[in-house]
SEZALO-953872 format. One record per residue: residue number from 1; x, y, z of N, C-alpha, C in turn. Coordinates in steps of 0.02 Angstrom, whole numbers, plus 50000, padded with zeros to 5 digits. Layout:
N
{NUM,{X,Y,Z},{X,Y,Z},{X,Y,Z}} ...
//
This chain:
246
{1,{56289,53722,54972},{56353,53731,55006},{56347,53783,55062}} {2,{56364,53762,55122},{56372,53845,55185},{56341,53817,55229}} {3,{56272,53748,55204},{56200,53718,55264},{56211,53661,55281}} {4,{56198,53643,55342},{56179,53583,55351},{56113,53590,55360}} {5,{56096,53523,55347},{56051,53506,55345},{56009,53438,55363}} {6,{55945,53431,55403},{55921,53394,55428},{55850,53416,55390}} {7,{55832,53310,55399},{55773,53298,55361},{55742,53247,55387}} {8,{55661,53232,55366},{55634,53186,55388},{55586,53151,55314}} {9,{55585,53094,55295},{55534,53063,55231},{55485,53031,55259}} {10,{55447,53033,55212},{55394,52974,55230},{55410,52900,55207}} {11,{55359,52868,55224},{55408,52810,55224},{55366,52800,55151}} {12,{55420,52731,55104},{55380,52739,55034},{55342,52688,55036}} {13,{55279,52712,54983},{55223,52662,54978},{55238,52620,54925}} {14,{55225,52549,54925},{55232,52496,54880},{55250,52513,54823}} {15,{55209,52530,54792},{55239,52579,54714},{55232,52652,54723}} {16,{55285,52695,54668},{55284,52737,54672},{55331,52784,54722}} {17,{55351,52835,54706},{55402,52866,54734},{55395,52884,54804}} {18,{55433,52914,54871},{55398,52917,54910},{55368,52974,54914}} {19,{55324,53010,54938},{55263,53050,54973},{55264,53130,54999}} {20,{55314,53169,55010},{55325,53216,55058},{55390,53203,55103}} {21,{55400,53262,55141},{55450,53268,55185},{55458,53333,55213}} {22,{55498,53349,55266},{55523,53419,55283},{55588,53423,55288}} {23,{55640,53457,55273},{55712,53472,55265},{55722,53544,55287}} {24,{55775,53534,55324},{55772,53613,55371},{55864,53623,55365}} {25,{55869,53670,55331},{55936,53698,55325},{55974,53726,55384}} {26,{56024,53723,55415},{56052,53761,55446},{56130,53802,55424}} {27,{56117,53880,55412},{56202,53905,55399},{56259,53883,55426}} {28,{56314,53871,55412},{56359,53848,55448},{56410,53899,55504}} {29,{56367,53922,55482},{56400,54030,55540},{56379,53998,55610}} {30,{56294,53962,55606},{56269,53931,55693},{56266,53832,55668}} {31,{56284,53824,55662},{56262,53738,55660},{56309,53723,55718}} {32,{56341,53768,55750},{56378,53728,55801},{56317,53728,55865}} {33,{56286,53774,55866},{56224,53805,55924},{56151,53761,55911}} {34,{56153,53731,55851},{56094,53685,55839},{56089,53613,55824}} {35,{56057,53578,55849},{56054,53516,55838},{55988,53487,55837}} {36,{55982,53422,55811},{55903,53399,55803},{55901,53374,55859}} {37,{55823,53348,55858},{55785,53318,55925},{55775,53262,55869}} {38,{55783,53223,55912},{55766,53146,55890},{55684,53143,55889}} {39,{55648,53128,55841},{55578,53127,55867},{55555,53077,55793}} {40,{55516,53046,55817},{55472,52990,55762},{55434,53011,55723}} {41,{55406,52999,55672},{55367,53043,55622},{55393,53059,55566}} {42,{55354,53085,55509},{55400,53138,55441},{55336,53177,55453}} {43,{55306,53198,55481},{55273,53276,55456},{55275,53320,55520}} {44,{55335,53321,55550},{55362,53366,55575},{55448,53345,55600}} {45,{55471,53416,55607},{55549,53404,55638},{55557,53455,55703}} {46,{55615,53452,55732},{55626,53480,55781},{55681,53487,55781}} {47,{55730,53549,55823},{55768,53576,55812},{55811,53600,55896}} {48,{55863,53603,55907},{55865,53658,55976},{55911,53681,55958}} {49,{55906,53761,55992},{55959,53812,55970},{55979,53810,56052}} {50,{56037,53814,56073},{56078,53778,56138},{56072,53872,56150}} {51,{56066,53876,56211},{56059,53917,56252},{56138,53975,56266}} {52,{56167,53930,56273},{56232,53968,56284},{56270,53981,56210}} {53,{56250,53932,56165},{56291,53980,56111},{56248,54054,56083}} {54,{56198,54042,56117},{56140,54100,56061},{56129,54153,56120}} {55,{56168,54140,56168},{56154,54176,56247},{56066,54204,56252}} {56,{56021,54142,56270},{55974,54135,56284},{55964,54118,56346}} {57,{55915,54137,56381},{55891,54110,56448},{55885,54025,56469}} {58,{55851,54020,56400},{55828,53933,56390},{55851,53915,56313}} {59,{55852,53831,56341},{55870,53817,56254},{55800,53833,56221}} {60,{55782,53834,56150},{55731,53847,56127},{55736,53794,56074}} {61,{55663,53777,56073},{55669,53712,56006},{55613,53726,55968}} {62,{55620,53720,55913},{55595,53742,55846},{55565,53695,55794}} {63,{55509,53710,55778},{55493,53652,55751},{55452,53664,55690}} {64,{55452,53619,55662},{55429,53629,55560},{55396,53591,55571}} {65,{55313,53601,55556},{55274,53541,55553},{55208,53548,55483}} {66,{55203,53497,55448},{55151,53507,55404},{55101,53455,55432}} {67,{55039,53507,55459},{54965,53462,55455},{54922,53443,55385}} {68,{54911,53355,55397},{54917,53358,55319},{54844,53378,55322}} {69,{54812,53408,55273},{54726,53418,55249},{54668,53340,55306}} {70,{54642,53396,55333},{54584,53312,55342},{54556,53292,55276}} {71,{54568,53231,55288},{54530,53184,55207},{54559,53166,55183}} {72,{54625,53194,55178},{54672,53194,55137},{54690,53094,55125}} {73,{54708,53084,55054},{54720,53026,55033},{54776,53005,55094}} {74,{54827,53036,55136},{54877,53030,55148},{54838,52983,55222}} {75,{54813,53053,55264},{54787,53027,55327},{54701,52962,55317}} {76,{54690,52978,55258},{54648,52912,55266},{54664,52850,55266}} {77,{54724,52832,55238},{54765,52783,55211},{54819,52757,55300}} {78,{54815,52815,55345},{54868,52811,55403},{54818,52814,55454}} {79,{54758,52862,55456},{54719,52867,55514},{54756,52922,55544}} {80,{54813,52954,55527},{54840,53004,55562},{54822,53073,55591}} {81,{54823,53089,55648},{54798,53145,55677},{54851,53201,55690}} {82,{54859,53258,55623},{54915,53303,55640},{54925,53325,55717}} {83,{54842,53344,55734},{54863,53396,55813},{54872,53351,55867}} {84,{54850,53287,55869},{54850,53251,55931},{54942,53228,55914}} {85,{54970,53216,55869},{55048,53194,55862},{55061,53269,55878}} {86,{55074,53334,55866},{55086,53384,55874},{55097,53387,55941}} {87,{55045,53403,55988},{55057,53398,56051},{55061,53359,56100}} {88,{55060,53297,56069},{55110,53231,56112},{55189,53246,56106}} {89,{55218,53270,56064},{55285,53270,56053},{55283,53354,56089}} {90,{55265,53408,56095},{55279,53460,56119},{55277,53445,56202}} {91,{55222,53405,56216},{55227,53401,56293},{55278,53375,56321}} {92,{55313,53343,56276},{55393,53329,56292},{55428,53373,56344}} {93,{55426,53425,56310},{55477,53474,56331},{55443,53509,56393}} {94,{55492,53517,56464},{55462,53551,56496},{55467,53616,56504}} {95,{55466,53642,56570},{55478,53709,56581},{55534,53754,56559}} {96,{55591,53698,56579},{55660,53740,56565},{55670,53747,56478}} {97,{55635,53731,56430},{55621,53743,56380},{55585,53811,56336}} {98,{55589,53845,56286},{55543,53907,56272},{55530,53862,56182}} {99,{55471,53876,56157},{55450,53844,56087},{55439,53895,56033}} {100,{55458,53872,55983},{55458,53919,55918},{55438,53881,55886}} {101,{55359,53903,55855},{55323,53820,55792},{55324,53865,55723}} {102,{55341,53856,55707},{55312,53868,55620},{55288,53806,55571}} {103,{55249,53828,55530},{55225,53778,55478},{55160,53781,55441}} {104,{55129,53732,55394},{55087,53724,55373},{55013,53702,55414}} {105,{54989,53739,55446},{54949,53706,55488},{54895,53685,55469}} {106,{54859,53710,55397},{54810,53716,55370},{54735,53753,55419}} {107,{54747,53789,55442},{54718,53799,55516},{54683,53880,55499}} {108,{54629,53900,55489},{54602,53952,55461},{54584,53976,55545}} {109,{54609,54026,55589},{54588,54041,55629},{54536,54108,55649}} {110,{54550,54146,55580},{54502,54216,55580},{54535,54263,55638}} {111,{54491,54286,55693},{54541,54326,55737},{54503,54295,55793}} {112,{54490,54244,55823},{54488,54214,55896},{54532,54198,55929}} {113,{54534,54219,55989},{54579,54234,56051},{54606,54141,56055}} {114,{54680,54174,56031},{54726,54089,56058},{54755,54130,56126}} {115,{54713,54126,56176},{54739,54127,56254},{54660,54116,56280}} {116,{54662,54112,56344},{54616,54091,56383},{54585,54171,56423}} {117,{54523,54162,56409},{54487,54255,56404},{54478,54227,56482}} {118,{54423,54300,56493},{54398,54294,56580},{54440,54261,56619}} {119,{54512,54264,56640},{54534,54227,56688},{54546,54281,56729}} {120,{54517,54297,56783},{54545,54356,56818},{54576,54320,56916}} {121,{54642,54328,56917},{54665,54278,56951},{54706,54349,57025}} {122,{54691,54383,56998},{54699,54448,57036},{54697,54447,57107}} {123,{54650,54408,57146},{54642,54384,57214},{54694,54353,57221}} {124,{54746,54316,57198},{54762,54263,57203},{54854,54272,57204}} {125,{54881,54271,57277},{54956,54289,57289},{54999,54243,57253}} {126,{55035,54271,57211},{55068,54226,57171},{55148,54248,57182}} {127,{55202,54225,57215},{55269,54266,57209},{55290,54278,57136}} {128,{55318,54335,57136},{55342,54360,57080},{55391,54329,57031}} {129,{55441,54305,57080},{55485,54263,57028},{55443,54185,57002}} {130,{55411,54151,57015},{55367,54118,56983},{55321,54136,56932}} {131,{55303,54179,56939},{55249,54215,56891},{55273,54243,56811}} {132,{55258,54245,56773},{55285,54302,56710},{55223,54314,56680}} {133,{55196,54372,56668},{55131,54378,56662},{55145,54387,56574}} {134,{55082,54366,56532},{55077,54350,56478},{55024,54420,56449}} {135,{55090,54461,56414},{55081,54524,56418},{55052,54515,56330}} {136,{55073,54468,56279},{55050,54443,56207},{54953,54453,56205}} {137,{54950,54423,56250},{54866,54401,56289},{54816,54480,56239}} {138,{54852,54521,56282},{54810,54587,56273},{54828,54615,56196}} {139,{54852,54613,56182},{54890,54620,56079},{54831,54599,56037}} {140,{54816,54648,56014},{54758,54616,55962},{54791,54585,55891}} {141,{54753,54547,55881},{54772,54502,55830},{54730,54530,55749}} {142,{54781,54557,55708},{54752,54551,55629},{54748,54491,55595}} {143,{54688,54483,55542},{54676,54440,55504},{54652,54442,55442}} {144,{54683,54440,55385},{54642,54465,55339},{54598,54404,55310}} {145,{54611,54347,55336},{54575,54292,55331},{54509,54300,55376}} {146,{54442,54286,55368},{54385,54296,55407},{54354,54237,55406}} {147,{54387,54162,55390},{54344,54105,55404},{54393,54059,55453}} {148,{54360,54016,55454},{54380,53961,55512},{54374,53883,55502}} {149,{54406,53842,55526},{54383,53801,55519},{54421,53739,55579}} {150,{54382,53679,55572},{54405,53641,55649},{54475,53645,55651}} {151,{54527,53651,55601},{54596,53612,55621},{54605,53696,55648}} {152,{54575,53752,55642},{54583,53831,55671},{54565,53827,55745}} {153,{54533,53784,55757},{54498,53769,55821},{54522,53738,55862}} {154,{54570,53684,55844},{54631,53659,55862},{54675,53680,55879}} {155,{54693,53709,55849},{54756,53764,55847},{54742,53805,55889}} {156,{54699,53838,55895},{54673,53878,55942},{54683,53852,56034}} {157,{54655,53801,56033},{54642,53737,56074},{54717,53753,56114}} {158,{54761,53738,56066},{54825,53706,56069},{54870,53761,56095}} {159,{54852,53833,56054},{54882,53883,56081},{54868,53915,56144}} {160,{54810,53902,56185},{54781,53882,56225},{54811,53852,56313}} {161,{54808,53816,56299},{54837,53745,56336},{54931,53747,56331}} {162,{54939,53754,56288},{55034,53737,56272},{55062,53774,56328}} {163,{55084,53832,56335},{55040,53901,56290},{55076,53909,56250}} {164,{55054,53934,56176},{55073,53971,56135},{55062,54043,56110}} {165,{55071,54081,56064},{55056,54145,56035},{55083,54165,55985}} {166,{55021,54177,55944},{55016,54181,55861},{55032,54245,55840}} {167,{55110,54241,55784},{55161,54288,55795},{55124,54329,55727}} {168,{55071,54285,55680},{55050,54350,55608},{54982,54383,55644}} {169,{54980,54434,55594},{54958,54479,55610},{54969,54525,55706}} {170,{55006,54527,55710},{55035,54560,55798},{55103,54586,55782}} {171,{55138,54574,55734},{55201,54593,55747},{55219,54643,55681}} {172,{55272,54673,55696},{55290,54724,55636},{55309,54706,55590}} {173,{55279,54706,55526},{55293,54679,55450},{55238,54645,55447}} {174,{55190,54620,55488},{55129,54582,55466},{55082,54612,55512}} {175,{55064,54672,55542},{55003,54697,55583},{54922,54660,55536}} {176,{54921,54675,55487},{54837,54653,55466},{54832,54575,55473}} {177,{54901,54544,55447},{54872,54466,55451},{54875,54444,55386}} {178,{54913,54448,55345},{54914,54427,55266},{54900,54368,55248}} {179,{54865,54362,55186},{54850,54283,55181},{54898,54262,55161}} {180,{54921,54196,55184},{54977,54155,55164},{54958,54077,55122}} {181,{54910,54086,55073},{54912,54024,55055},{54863,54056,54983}} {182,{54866,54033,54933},{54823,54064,54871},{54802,54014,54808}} {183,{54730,54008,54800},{54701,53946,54796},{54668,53960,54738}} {184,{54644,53928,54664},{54581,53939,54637},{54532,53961,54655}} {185,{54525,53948,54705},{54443,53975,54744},{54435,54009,54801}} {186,{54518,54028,54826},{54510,54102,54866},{54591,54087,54904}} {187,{54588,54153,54934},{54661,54160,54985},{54629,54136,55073}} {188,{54675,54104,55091},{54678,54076,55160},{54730,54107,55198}} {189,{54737,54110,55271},{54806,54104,55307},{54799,54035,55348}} {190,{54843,53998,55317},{54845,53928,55348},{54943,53911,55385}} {191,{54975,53972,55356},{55043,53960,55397},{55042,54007,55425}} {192,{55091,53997,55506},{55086,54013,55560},{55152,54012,55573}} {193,{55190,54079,55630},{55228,54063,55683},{55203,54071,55750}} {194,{55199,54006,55789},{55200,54023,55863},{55253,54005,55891}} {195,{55238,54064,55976},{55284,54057,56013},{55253,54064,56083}} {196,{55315,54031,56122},{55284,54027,56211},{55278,54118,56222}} {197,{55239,54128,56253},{55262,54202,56260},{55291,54241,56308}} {198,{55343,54196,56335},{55389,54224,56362},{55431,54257,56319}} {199,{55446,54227,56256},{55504,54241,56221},{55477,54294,56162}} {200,{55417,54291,56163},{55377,54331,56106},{55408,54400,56100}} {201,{55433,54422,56154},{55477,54497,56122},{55551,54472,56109}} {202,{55561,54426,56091},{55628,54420,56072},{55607,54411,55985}} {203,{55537,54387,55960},{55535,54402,55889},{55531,54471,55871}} {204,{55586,54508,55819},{55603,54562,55813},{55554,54576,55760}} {205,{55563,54555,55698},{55508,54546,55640},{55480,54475,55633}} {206,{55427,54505,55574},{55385,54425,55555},{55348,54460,55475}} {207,{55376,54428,55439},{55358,54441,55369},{55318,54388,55325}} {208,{55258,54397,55283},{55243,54355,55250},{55272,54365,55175}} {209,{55310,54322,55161},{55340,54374,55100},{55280,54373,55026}} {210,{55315,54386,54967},{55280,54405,54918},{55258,54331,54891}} {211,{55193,54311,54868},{55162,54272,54832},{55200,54265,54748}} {212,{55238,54217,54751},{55273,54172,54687},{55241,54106,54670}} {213,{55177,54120,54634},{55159,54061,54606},{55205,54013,54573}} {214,{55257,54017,54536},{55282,53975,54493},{55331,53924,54546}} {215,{55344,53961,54606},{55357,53914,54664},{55323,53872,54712}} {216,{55247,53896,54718},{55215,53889,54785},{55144,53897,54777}} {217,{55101,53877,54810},{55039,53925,54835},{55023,53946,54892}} {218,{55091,53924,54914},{55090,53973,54989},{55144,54035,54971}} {219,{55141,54070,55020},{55200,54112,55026},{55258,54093,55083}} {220,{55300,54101,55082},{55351,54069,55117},{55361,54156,55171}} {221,{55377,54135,55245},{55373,54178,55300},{55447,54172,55311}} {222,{55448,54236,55345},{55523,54254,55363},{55503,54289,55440}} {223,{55540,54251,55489},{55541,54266,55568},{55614,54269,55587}} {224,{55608,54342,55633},{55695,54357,55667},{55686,54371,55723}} {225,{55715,54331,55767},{55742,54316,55826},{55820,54385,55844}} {226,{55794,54394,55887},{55832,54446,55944},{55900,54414,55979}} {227,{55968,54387,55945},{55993,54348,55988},{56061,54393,55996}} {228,{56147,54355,56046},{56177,54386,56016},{56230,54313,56025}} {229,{56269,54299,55980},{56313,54239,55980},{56383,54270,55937}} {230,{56438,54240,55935},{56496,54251,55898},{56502,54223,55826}} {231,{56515,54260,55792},{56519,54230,55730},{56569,54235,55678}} {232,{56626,54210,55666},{56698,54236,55627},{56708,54307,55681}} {233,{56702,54296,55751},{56722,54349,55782},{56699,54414,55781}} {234,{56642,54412,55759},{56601,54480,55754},{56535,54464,55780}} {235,{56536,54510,55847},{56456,54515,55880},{56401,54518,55840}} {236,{56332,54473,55823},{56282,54478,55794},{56230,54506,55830}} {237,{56194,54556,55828},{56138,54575,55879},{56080,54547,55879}} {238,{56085,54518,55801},{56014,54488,55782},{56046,54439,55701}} {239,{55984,54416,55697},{56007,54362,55646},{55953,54319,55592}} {240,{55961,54331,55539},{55889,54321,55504},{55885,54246,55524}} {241,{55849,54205,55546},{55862,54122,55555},{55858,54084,55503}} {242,{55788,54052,55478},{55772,54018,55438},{55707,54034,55387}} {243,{55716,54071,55345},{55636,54066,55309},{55604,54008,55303}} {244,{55551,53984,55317},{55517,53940,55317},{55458,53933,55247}} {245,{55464,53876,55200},{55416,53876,55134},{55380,53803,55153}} {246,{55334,53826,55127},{55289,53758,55116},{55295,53728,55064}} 
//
């Protein structure tokens, strides 16, 4: 009661129940400021928080996505490629847009630079109001995770190219990089928030919260956004959004 809520299923297999899904709550304090993006798929959703109710520069769209495991019974059975669907549907959106990803990425990145090193463009007259220099770039990144692996490389790739910028370990409440995923045979950080980094100082905190096995083997993250909108008539300065669980 208080959420709406938007969801996406998989579709069901011959026998047997169906498979997964993502379901994304919204309070009813902002559901007037958010609405879904129509987009094809169940292992991700999308979201936009409308610009003028959240008095933002740009609308911003938000997105929940689970990459399923390579191998996995799911994608051998579909041939499905989490990152290549990932950033077919992000290139959607253009400029007048800012992106907020969270999710399961399964994506072990260690601490390699998601921005593009040696670019020194310094010669090069650029007017100012075109420009916003990508001040995230220089932020060193904690990790208490120290392995890697291709879908990290991807991601990487992706954060890269989009642009994006990887909000654990950089921000206050998560400086080292906590592992977010806890396994028989060791701890991983495989969930992630990124963001364009224009907007990257508008994330105020970024928390990995406490490890509850009897719920999860991930830990479920908590990210707050810097906004200010009306709400039962009382100015909000800021606003916890959505915890995000796997």
């Amino acid at each position: 009661p208080g959420y709406r809520c938007f969801n996406v299923c998989r579709k069901k297999l011959t026998k047997g129940p169906k498979s997964g899904g993502i379901c994304v709550y919204i309070h009813e304090s902002i559901s007037r400021g958010v609405s879904k993006v129509n987009m094809p798929g169940s292992e991700s959703i999308f979201v936009k928080l409308e610009k003028n109710f959240f008095s933002f520069q740009r609308d911003i769209i938000v997105s929940f996505v689970y990459c399923v495991p390579n191998g996995s019974s799911f994608q051998t059975r579909t041939q499905f490629d989490p990152y290549e669907d990932f950033e077919e549907k992000i290139s959607n959106f253009g400029d007048e847009f800012d992106l907020l990803c969270l999710g399961d990425f399964n994506a072990r990145t260690a601490i390699k630079p998601d921005y593009i090193i040696d670019e020194d463009n310094s010669n090069v007259p650029v007017m100012s109001s075109l420009f916003i220099p990508d001040t995230v770039a220089a932020s060193p990144r904690g990790n208490l995770d120290s392995g890697t692996n291709s879908y990290g490389d991807r991601l990487l790739e992706l954060c890269q190219s989009a642009p994006l910028r990887i909000c654990n370990g950089r921000l206050f409440g998560d400086v080292t990089g906590s592992f977010t995923c806890y396994k028989h045979h060791g701890q991983s950080t495989v969930d992630y928030c990124l963001v364009s980094p224009r907007i990257y100082n508008m994330v105020a905190s970024f928390f990995i919260n406490e490890f509850i096995p009897d719920l999860s083997d991930h830990c479920s993250i908590t990210v707050t956004l810097r906004t200010k909108f009306m709400c039962d008539q009382i100015t909000s300065d800021s606003y916890n959004f959505i915890p995000k669980l796997s």
